[in-house]
Structure formats: structure tokens, C-alpha cells
Wavefront OBJ file of the C-alpha trace (Angstrom):
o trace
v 200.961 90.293 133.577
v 203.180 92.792 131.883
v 205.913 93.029 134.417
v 206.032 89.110 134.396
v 206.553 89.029 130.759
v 209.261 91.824 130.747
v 210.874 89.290 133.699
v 210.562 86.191 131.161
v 212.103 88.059 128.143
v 215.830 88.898 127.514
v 215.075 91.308 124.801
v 213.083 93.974 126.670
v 214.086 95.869 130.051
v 211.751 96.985 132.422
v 212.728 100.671 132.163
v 211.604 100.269 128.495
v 208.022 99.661 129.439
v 205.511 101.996 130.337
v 202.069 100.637 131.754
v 199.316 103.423 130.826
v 195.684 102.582 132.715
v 193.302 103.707 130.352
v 190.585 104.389 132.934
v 192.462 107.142 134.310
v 191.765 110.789 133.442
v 195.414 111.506 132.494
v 195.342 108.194 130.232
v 195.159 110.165 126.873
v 197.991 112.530 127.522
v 200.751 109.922 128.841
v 199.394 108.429 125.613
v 200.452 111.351 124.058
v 203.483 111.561 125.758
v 204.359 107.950 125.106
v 203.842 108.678 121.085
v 205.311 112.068 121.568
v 208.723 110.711 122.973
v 209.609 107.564 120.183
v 207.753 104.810 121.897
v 208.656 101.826 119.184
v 205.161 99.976 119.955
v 202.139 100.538 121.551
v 199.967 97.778 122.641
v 196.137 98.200 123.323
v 193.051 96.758 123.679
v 189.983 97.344 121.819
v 188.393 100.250 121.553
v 190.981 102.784 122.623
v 193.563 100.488 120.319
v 191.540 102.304 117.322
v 191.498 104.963 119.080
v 195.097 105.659 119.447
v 195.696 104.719 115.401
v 192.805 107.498 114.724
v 194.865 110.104 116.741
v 198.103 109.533 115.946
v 198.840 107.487 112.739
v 201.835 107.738 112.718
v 202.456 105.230 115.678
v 202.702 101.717 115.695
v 200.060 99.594 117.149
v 199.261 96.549 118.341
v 195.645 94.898 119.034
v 195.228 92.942 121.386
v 193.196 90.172 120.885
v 191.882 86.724 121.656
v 194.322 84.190 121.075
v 194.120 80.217 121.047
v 195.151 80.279 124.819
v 192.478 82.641 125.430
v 190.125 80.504 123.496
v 191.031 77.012 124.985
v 190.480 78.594 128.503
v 186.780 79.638 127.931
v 186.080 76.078 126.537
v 188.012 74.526 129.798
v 185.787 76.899 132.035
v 181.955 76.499 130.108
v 179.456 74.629 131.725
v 180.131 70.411 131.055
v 175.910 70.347 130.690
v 173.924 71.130 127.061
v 175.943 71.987 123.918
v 179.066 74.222 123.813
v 179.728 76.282 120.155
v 182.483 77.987 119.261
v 182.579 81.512 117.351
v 186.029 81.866 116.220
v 187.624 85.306 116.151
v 188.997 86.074 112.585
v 192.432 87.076 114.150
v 192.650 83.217 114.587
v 191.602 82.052 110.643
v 194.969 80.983 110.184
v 195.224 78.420 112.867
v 191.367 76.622 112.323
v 192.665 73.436 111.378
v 194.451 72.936 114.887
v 191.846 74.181 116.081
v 189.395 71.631 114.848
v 191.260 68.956 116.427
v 190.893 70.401 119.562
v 187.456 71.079 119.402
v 186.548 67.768 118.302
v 188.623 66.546 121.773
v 186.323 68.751 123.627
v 183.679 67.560 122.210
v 182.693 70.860 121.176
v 178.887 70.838 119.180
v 179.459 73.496 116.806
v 182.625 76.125 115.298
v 182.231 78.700 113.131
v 184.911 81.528 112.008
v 183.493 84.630 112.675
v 183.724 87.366 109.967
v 182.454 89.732 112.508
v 182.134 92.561 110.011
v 178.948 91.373 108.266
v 176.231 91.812 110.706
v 173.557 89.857 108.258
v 176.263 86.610 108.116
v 177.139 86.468 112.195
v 173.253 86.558 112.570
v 172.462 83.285 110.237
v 176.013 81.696 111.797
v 174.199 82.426 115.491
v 170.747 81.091 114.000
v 172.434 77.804 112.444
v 173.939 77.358 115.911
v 170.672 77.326 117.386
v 168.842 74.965 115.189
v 171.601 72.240 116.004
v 170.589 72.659 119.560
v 173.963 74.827 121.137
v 173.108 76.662 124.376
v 176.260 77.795 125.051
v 178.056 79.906 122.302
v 181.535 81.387 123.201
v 182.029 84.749 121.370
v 183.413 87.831 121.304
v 181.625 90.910 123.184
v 180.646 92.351 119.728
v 178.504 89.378 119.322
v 176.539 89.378 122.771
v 173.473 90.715 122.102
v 173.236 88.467 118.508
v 173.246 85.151 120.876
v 171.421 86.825 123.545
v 168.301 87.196 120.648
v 168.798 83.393 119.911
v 168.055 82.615 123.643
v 171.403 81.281 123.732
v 173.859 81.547 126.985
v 176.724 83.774 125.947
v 180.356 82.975 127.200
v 182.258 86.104 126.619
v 185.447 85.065 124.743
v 187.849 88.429 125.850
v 192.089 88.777 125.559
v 193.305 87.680 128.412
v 196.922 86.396 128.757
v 197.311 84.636 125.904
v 196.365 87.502 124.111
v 198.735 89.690 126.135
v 201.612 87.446 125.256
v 201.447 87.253 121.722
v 200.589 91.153 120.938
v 203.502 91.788 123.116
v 206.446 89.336 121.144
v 204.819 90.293 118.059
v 205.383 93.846 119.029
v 208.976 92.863 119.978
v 209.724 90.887 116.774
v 208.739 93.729 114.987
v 210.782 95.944 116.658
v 213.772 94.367 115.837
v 212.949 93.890 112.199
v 212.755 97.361 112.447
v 215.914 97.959 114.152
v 218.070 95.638 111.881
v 216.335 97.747 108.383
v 217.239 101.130 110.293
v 220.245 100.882 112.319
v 220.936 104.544 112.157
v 217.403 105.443 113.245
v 217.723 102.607 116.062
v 220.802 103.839 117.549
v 219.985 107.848 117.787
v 216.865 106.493 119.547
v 218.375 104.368 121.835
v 219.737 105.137 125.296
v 217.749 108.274 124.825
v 214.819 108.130 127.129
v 214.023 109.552 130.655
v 212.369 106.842 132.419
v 211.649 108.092 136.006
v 209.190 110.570 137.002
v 209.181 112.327 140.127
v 206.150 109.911 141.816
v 209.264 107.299 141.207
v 211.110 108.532 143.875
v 209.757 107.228 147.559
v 210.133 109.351 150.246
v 207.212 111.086 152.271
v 209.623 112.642 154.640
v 210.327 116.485 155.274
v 213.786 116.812 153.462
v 212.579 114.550 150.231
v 209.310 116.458 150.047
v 212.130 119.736 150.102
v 213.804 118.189 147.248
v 210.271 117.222 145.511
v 209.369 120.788 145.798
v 212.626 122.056 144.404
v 212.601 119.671 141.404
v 209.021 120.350 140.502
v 210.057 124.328 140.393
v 213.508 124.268 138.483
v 211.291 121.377 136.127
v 208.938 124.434 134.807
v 212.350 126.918 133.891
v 215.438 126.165 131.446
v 218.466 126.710 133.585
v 221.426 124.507 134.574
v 220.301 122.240 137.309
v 223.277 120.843 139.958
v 222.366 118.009 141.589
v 225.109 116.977 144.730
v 224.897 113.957 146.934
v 226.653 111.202 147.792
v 226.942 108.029 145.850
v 223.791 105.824 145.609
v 221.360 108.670 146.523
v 219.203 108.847 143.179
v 221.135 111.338 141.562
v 220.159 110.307 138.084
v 216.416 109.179 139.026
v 215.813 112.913 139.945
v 217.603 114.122 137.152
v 215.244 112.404 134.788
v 212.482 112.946 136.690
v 213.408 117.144 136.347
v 213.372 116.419 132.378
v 210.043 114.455 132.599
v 208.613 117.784 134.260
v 209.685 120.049 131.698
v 209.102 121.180 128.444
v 211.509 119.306 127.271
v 210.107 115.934 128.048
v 209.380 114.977 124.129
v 212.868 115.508 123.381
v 215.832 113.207 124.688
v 217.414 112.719 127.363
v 221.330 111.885 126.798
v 223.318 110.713 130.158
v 227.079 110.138 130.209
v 229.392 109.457 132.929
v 232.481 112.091 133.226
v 234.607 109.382 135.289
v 234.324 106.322 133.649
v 235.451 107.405 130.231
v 239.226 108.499 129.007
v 239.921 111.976 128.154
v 239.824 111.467 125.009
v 236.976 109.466 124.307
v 235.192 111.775 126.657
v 236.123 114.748 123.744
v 234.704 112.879 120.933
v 231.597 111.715 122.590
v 230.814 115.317 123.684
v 231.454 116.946 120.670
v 231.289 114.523 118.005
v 234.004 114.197 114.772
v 234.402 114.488 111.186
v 235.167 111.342 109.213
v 238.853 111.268 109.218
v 240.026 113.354 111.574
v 242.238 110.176 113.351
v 243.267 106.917 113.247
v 240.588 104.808 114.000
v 237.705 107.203 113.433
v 234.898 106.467 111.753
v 234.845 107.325 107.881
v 231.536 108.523 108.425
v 232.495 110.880 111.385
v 230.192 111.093 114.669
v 227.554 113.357 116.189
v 228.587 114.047 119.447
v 226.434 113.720 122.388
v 225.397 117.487 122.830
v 224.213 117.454 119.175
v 222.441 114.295 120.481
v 220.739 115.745 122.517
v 219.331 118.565 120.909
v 216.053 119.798 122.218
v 216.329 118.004 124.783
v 218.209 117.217 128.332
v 221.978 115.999 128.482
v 222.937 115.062 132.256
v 226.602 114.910 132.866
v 227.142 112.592 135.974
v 229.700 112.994 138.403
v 230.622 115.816 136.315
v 233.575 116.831 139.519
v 235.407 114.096 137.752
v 235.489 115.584 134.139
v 239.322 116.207 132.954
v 240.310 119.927 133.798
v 241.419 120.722 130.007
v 238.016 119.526 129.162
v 236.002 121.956 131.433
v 237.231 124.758 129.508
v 235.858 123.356 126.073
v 232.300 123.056 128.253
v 232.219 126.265 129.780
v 232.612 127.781 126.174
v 229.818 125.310 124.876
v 227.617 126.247 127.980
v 228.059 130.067 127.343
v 227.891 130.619 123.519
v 225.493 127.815 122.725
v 227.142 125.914 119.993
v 229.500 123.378 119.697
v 232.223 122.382 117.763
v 233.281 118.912 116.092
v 236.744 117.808 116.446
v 238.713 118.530 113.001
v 235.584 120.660 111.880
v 235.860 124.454 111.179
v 232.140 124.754 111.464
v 230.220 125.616 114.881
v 226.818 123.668 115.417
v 224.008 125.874 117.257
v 222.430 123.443 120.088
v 219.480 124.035 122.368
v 220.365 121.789 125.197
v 219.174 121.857 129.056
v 222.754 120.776 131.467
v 221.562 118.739 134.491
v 225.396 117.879 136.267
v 225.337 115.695 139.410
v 228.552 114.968 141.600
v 229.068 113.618 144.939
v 232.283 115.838 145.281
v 232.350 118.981 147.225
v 232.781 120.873 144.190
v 233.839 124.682 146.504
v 236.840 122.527 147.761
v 237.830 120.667 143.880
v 237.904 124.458 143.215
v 240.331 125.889 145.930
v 242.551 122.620 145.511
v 242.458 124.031 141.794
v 240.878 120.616 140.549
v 237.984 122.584 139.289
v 237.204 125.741 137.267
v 235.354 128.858 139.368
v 233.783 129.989 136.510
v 232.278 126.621 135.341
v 231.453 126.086 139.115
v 229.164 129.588 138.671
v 227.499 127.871 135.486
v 226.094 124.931 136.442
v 225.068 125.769 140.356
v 222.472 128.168 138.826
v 219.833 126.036 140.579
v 221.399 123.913 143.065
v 219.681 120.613 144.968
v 221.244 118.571 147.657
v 220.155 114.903 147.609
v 220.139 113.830 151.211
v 222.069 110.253 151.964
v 219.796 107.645 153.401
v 221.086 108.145 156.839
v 219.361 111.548 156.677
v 215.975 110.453 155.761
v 215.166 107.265 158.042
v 211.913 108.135 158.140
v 211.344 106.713 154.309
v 213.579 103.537 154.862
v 210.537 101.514 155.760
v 208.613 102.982 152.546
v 211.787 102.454 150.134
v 212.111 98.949 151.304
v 208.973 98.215 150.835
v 208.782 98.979 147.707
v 211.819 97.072 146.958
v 210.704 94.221 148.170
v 207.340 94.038 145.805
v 209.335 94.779 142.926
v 211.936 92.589 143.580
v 209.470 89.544 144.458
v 207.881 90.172 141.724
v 211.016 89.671 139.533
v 212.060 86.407 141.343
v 208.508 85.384 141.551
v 208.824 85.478 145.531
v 206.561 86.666 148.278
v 208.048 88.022 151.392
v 207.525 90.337 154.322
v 209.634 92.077 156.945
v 209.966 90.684 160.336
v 208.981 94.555 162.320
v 212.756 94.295 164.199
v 214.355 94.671 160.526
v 212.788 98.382 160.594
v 214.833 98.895 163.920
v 218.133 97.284 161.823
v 217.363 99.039 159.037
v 216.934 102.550 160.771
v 220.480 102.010 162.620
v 222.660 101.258 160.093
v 225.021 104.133 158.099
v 224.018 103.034 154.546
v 227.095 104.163 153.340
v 225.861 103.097 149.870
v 222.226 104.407 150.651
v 219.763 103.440 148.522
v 221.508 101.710 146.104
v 223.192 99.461 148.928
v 219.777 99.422 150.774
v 218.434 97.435 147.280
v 221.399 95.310 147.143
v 221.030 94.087 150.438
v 217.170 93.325 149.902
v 217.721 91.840 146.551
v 220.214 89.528 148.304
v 217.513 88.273 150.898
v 214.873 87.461 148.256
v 217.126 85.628 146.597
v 218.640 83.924 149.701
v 215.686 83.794 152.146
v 213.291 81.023 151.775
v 211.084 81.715 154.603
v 207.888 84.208 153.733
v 209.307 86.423 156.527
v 212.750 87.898 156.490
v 214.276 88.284 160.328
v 216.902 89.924 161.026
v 219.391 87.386 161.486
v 218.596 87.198 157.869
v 220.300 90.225 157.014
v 223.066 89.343 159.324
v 223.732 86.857 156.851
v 223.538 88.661 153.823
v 224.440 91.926 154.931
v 229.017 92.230 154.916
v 230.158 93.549 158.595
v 232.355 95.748 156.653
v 228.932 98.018 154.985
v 227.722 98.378 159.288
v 229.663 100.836 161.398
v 228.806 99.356 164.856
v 229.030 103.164 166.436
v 225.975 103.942 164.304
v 224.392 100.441 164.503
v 223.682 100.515 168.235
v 222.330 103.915 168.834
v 219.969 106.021 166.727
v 217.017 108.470 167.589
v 214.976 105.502 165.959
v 215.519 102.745 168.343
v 218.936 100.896 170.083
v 219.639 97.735 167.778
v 221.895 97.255 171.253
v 219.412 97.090 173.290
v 217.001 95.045 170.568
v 219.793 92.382 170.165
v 220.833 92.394 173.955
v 216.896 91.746 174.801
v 217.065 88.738 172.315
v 220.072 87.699 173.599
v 219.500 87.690 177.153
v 215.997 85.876 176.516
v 218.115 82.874 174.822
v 220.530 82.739 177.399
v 217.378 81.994 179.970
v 216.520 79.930 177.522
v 219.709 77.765 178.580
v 221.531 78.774 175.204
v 225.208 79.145 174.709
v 227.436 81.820 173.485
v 227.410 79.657 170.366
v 224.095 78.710 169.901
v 223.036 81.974 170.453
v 225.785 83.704 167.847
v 224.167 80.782 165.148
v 220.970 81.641 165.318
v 221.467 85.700 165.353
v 224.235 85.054 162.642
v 227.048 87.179 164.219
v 230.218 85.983 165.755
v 230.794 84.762 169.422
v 232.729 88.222 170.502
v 229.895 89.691 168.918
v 227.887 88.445 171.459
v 229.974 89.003 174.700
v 230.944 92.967 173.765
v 227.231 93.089 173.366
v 226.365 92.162 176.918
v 229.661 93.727 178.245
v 229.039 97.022 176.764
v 225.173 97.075 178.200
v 225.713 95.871 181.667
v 228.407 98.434 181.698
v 226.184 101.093 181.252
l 1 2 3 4 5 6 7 8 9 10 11 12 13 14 15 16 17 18 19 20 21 22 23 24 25 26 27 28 29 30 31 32 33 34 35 36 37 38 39 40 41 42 43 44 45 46 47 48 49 50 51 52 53 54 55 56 57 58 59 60 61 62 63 64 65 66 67 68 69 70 71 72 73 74 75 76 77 78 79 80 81 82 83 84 85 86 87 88 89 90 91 92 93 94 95 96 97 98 99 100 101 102 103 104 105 106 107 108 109 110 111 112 113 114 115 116 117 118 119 120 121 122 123 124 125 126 127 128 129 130 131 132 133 134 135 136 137 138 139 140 141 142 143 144 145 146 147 148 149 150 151 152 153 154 155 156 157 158 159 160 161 162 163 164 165 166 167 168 169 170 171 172 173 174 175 176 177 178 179 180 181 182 183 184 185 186 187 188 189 190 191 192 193 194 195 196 197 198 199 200 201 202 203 204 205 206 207 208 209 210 211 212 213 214 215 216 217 218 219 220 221 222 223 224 225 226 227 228 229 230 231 232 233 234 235 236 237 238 239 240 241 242 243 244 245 246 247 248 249 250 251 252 253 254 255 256 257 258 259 260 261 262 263 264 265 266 267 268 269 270 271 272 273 274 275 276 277 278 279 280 281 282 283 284 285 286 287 288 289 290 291 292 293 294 295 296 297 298 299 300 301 302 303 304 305 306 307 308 309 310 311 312 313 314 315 316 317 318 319 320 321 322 323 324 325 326 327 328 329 330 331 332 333 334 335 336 337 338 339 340 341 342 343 344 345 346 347 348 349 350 351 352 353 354 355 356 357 358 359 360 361 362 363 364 365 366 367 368 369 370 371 372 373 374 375 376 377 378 379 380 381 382 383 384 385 386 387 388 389 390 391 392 393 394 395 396 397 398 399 400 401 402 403 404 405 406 407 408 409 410 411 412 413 414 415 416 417 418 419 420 421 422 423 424 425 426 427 428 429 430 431 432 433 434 435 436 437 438 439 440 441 442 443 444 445 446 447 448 449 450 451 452 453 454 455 456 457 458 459 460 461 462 463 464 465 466 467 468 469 470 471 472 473 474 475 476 477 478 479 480 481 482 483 484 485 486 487 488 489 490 491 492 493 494 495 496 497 498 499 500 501 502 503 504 505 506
């Protein structure tokens, strides 16, 4: 219900959710954890809502509780026969008079608001009840065993989705009443959060479960951590997933992107500025991002791309533990752990003299290679999977895989890898309409230019070649044409010919 409601909101991101089961043994530490790490709102159920307020008072929480939704449904569902009553939840005094309008539509025999903290009152409200000849009473669970003594049928009145919904926008309203009275407080907080952890990252097979092991080793220490890959691989996933294993999980976790930002902006939002120190600057002057990120993780990605004046000013910062504002005379001690990721070969950047040796040194104190996709077939089933349910579940669509996708799948470069792999998947929710996706479906969606036909028709997996010559073959018995055969498999007519020309020829 939660993951539907992030889907229906604008104001909330998935990422910025985190669903705790409270039944679980670990439940009271990723509380902790959640509390521990800024979480702006905290929504529970009763008891462990009072619970959580008891232990940490300092949070916010929400209750939730019964709402009119909630309420309307148990009087839709109760038995037609007899006489229905109504104990109303004091969370819902306020709306009573809309309520009794509806309950006199229902034809509901007796209401009562319940003030459910005076045991003496809720026993006369149950025995009035009774003596007008209700034997049906909707309530709450605290009031079970009160209509239970009455000889009364209890109809257990419990949050449900109404309830759901409106401690969750509540939550969110408040949130951003909070944001717009602390700005300052709102902005160090945001963008500041590791989201992943390391049981986010799919992949059973024996290289992943090499990079698992790795990550869950450099988590426990403190030393520079460089992640290399290609492109797409989950460089960034397993960089906050590393965080979310160490001690440093309660502090932030500050990402920025060497490559997409200009030199000089790159300076300033590294080291911060004094108010002043050039046109344009803020008056006010700005912490930089390592000062940010005190006590906690900063991650530079594709940190091969960082300006080579720049990678000087780093090394310094990485060796002496301090850093220095731009126009200040003052050094700032930080205690910052460096996670860098690239998808350069960094040994070659430094012979071509694109990249400093001794920085090199500093941050490959604990290297990990992320493999590409193409590497790891064995979890392409698994990933896509997974993709699928989520992605359903965001476009409120149910689909399987045809079994002859896994074949595709397996076969294909993924030059992208994963982050192609979810492109191409999100593109066949949205486009297929079918429950089961084939795969002339992701001929459709899939550009000719991301499949290297070299690597799409042979494979230690299975021969796509020999998958799509079997299919066509069996349509052109079928009395099909070149045409009506390249249609329905959604590929081109020479497609079709240099596929049986190239297997007969074998």
C-alpha cells in the first residue's frame, strides 16, 4: 500500500521511503537506524507507534489510525441482519457531524464517540448500546472484550488504507511546513542519504557474490574504497551500500559527479567559500561538500574525469585531513571516508599523463571491479525479474516473461548493462499490453543499434540463431512469407534471409 502511495504522490520519491516490518527481529535497530540517520517522519501503528516516541523523543511520529474510509468499510462489510452500532474512534471527533449523515443512510442503530480513555464511560456507552437492542458494535480492538461482556458481536474497526493514507500526507504536509520554517536545516539534510544496502543489489552468481564479499570487508575498515566498472554497472548502488555497512552509516552520505560539473564550480562545491570572495557568490559564503560530509561518506563518481589542477588540491585534502575554503586563510579539520568510482582505466589516464600517480596510490587502497552485465549472465534472469515487479508495480501492470526472452536476454552485449537492461524492461511495461512479454516484444522496443549481432547469435547460454531460425523455419511451413514472418518477429526482411543463409551455411 505504501509503494502505491509513493507512485500516486509527486512530493515523495521512492528512495525516500523505507518500509520497516515490525515483526522482524532486526525491526528495532533499522528503527534505530532510521531515527539515527534524519528520517523527517516516522509512521506507525499502535503499539510500537508509542513505542518508538518512548525511545526516542526526539523523532517525529505519526499514528496510524482508523480513519472515515476505514470506518465506512466495516459498516459496508457487517452483517445486513440485527442492529449495527457504531463506536467512533476519538481521532475522528472532528468529523461526527458527516458522519451522522452517513450513518443515518446506513441505517446504522446506534453511534457513540468513544473517549476510550475512561474505562468506567466506554463500559455504560457498550451497556446503553445493548439495552437499545445492537448486536453488532464496530469498535476498536481496545474495546473487544467490553462488547464481548455485553454478549454483543464485535466488528473489529482496525487502520487499514484509509488510515495509511492520511497518516502518510499528514506526515508529508508536515514535512514541508517544516522545510519552508527551516530551509537551512532542510537543505544540509537533503541529498544526504545512502539509500541502498548491499541485499539491494541482485546477483547470486560467483563474481557478484566476489564483489559482495569484498564490500562487506572494506564496509567494517575506514580506507579509500575504488570502485571501477563500466557505465551502468551499479557503481553508486554499491558505493552506498559500503557506507550502509559501516560505521559511518548515521552520518551522510554526499555524492557528486566529477564530469558533469565545470572546473570551477567543481572547486567551490568541494571546498566551499567565504561570502565575498567573487562575483556572484553568496554573501553568506558556502560549506563545501567535504565539510558536508563530515562524519560521514563523500563518493566522488567518475572521479577519472576530475580536472587535473583539481587533483592536486584533493590529494592534499586526502593526505592532511583538512580542507580549505576558497578566499579563507583558515584550514577546516574533516573526518571523511572517499569512495571514487570511474569506468576509466585509470593505469592508462596516468601514463597518457591525464591522471596523477600519486592520487592514483590514494584512492586504490581497496580496490573492487564491478563486472559489466555481459560477465554475469547468470543473474540476468534474477535482475529482470526484479525489474519487472517493481516496475509493474509503478505502472500498475502485471506481466511475465515469455522463457525465449531469457535466451535474448542472455545473448545480447548490454553495452549499457544494467541500467540499459531496466530501460529496455521499463519500455515493455509501458508498451506491452499482453500479460506475457515475447520476444518479438523486445524486438520492438529494444534499438538494433544497443545489439551487436556477433554477440546476439552465439553465447555459452543458448544460440538466439538457432532460437530465431527454429521459429522461423516453423512459420515458413506454416506457408508464411519473408514478410509475414519479419512482422510478426519484428525485425527486417534481410534480417530474416542472413538468418537462414548464415545457418544452412553452416
Amino acid at each position: 500500500m505504501v509503494q502505491l502511495m509513493i507512485q500516486d504522490s509527486t512530493r515523495v520519491a521512492p528512495g525516500q521511503v523505507t518500509l520497516i516490518n515490525g515483526s522482524q527481529k532486526d525491526a528495532a535497530s533499522q528503527i534505530a537506524d532510521a531515527v539515527h540517520s534524519g528520517a523527517e517522519a516516522l509512521l506507525a501503528w499502535e503499539p510500537m507507534a508509542t513505542q518508538i516516541v518512548a525511545a526516542y523523543p526526539q523523532a517525529r511520529v505519526y499514528v496510524i489510525q482508523p480513519s472515515i474510509l476505514d470506518l465506512l468499510n466495516c459498516i459496508h462489510h457487517a452483517p445486513k441482519e440485527g442492529k449495527l452500532g457504531v463506536i467512533i474512534p476519538f481521532s475522528l471527533r472532528d468529523y461526527y457531524d458527516d458522519l451522522k449523515t452517513s450513518f443515518r443512510d446506513f441505517q446504522v442503530a446506534f453511534y457513540h464517540v468513544a473517549p476510550e480513555y475512561d474505562d468506567q464511560a466506554m463500559r455504560e456507552i457498550i451497556r446503553q448500546a445493548a439495552a437499545r437492542g445492537v448486536t453488532a458494535l464496530i469498535g476498536t480492538d481496545a474495546l473487544s472484550s467490553m462488547i464481548a461482556a455485553q454478549d454483543i458481536d464485535w466488528i473489529p474497526l482496525r487502520p487499514g488504507r484509509g488510515g495509511l493514507v492520511r497518516a502518510f500526507f499528514k506526515a508529508l504536509w508536515n514535512v514541508r511546513r517544516y522545510r519552508q520554517e527551516n530551509p537551512r536545516s532542510a537543505i544540509n539534510q537533503a541529498g544526504m542519504l545512502a539509500h541502498y544496502h548491499l541485499e539491494d543489489i541482485i546477483g547470486s552468481s560467483q563474481v557478484m557474490r566476489e564483489v559482495k564479499e569484498l564490500a562487506q570487508t572494506y564496509g567494517a575498515t575506514d580506507s579509500t574504497i575504488l570502485l571501477t566498472g563500466e557505465s551502468g554497472t551499479g557503481k553508486e548502488m554499491l558505493a552506498q551500500a559500503i557506507h550502509n555497512l559501516s560505521s559511518r552509516r548515521h552520518g551522510p552520505f554526499v555524492a557528486i559527479n566529477c564530469g558533469s560539473i565545470t572546473e570551477s564550480l567543481l572547486e567551490s562545491e568541494l571546498f566551499g567559500y567565504v561570502g565575498g570572495t567573487f562575483t556572484g557568490a553568496n554573501r553568506d559564503g558556502k560549506v563545501g561538500l567535504f565539510e558536508a560530509a563530515n562524519g560521514g561518506t563523500l563518493f566522488f563518481d567518475e572521479v577519472g574525469d576530475m580536472p587535473y589542477v583539481l587533483q592536486n588540491r584533493l590529494l592534499r585534502v586526502l593526505q592532511e585531513k583538512y580542507v580549505r575554503p576558497i578566499g579563507s586563510q583558515r584550514g577546516v579539520p574533516i573526518d571523511v571516508r572517499v569512495i571514487a568510482a570511474t569506468n576509466k582505466d585509470l593505469p592508462r589516464e596516468v601514463q597518457e599523463g591525464h591522471f596523477r600517480l600519486d592520487l592514483y596510490y590514494r584512492l586504490a587502497v581497496l580496490p573492487i571491479e564491478v563486472p559489466p552485465l555481459r560477465k554475469r549472465k547468470g543473474d540476468i534472469q534474477e535482475i529482470s525479474q526484479s525489474l519487472l515487479k517493481s516496475l509493474d508495480i509503478r505502472y500498475h501492470r502485471s506481466h511475465t516473461f515469455d522463457g525465449q526472452v531469457w535466451d535474448f536476454f542472455k545473448n545480447q552485449p548490454w553495452p549499457g548493462n544494467v541500467r540499459q537492461l531496466a530501460h529496455v524492461i521499463e519500455r515493455l511495461v509501458l508498451v506491452v499490453k499482453q500479460p506475457v512479454i515475447q520476444v518479438k516484444d523486445v524486438f520492438h522496443v529494444m534499438p538494433q543499434a544497443d545489439m551487436t549481432e556477433g554477440q546476439s547469435t552465439s553465447g555459452e547460454d543458448g544460440s538466439l540463431k538457432d532460437l530465431t531460425y527454429e521459429r522461423i523455419e516453423k512459420m515458413s511451413r506454416e506457408g508464411k512469407s519473408g514478410a509475414e514472418i519479419a512482422k510478426e518477429l519484428g525485425i527486417s526482411r534481410s534480417t530474416v534471409y542472413r538468418i537462414k543463409r548464415r545457418h544452412e551455411g553452416k
